[in-house]
N, C-alpha and C positions, 0 to 999 in steps of 0.2 A: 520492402525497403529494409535496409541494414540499420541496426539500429546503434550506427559510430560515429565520428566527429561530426559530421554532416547534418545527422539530423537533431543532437545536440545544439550544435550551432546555431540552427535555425530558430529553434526553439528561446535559444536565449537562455540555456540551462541555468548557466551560473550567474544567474542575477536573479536566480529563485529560490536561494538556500534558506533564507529566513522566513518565507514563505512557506517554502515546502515542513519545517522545524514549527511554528506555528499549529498547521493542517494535522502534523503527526500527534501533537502532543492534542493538540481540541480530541481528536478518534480517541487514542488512548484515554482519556478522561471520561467518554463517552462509554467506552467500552468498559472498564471499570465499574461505570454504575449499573452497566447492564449485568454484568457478570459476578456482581458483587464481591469485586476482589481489586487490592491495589497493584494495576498494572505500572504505575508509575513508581513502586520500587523494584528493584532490578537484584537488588542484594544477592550474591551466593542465586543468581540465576543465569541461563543462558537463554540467547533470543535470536532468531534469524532472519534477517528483511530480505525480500524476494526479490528481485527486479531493483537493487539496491542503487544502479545508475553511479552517483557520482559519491554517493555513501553517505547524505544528508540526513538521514533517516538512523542510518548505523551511527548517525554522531551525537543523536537525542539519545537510541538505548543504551549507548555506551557511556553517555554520559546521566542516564538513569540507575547507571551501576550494574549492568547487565554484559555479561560476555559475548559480547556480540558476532557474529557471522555476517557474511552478505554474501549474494550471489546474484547474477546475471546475465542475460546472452551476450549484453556489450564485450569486447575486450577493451573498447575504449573507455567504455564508463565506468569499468571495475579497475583501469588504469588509475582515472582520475581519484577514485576511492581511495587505495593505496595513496595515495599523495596526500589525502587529507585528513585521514582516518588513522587511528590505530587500533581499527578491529582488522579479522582476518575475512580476503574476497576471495572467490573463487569461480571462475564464467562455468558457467551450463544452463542447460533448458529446462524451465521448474515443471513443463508437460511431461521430463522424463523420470525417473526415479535418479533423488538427488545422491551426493555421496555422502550423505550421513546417515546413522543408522536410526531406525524408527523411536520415536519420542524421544529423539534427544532433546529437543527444545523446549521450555517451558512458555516462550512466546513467541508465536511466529506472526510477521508483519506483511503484507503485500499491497502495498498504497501503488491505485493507479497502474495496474499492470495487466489485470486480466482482460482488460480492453483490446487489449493488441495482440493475446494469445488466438488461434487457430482450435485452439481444444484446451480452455480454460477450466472446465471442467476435470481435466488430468493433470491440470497445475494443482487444483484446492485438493485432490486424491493425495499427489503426493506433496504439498505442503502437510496434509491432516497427519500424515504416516509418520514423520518426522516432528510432528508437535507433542508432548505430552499434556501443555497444557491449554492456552489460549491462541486461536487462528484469528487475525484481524486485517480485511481488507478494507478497501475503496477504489471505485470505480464509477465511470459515469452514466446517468443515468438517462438509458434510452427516448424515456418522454420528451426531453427537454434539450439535452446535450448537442442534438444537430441547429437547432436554430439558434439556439442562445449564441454558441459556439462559434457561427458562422458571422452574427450581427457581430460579436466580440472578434475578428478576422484571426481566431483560434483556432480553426477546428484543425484535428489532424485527426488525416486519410487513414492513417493506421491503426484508427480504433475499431477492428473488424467483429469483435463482440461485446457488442453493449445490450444490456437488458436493460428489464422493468425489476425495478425492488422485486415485486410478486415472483418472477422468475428466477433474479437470483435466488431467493426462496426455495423456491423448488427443486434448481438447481442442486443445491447443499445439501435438503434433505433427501435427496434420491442418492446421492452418491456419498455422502460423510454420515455417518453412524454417529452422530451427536448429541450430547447432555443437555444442550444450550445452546439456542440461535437468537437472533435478533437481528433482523433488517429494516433501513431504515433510509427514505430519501433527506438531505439536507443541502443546508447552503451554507458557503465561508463567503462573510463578505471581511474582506481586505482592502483597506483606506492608508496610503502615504499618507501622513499630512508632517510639515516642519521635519522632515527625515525620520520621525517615528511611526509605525506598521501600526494603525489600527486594527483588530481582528479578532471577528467573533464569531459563530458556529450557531445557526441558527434548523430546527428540525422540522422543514417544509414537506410534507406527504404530499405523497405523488411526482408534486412541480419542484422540488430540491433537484439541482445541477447534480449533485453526488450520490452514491449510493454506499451507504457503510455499513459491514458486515461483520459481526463477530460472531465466533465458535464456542463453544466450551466444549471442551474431548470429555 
């Protein structure tokens, strides 16, 4: 499946931006304490979000003060970027070797994205090639994700690689040469109430819907 206005649509994308701003910053905060370092300033830094979609993501590190990039297979979603963003996108496949030159980034991001890659494993190669400092994803987590997903009439078909924490794990450490890992299943529970977004990031082992991973290079 192509991943342009269609499946967007379906999905309900843009009525999840404050959502998805939420999820980004709980990781980052998350990943800071793992990595004993402040990911939430950006200063005199550059950062790149992987599977950047409609650039939501690009709009929290850009507005953490970070020079942001994005990139994506969508042409449609890196349209919608451009429209909303003033970081800079650019479509390609993060399985192939990106156009930027190695360690240029000091943080790279990919929420939600290796789920639907084919050889997700040569997406984290060449994210790690182009990060100098911090890799931080999220992805769902194969224990739980098909049934939760499906009672929630959520699920989508094009999550064709989902692991276990343990595998991501393995995953990482067979193919990234890293200072620093930490994997971790959780749960974001997210409450409307009176039109304000409750939301908080709670660290369920094993049975957590998510799986969040961060790097240290």
């Amino acid at each position: 499946m192509a991943f342009e206005q269609d499946y967007f649509n379906d999905r309900k994308y843009s009525l999840k931006e404050e959502l998805v701003k939420r999820h980004v910053l709980g990781v980052l905060r998350w990943a800071s304490k793992a990595m004993n370092e402040d990911l939430l300033n950006g200063q005199g830094k550059r950062a790149l979000d992987v599977g950047c979609a409609y650039g939501y993501t690009s709009r929290v590190l850009a507005d953490l003060g970070y020079e942001t990039f994005g990139v994506d297979i969508s042409t449609y979603g890196t349209k919608q970027a451009k429209n909303l963003s003033g970081s800079q996108f650019l479509v390609c496949d993060a399985q192939t070797n990106m156009p930027f030159k190695a360690e240029t980034f000091d943080l790279v991001t990919c929420f939600d994205v290796l789920e639907h890659l084919p050889f997700p494993e040569k997406a984290l190669v060449s994210m790690f090639n182009v990060c100098k400092g911090t890799l931080v994803c999220t992805t769902p987590n194969k224990k739980v994700e098909k049934p939760i997903r499906k009672f929630m009439r959520d699920y989508d078909e094009t999550h064709i690689s989902v692991k276990l924490p343990r595998q991501w794990q393995k995953c990482v450490n067979s193919n990234l040469d890293c200072k620093a890992l930490k994997v971790e299943a959780f749960y974001d529970l997210a409450v409307k109430f009176r039109g304000k977004l409750f939301f908080k990031s709670f660290n369920i082992p094993t049975y957590g819907l998510t799986v969040r991973i961060v790097v240290g290079k």
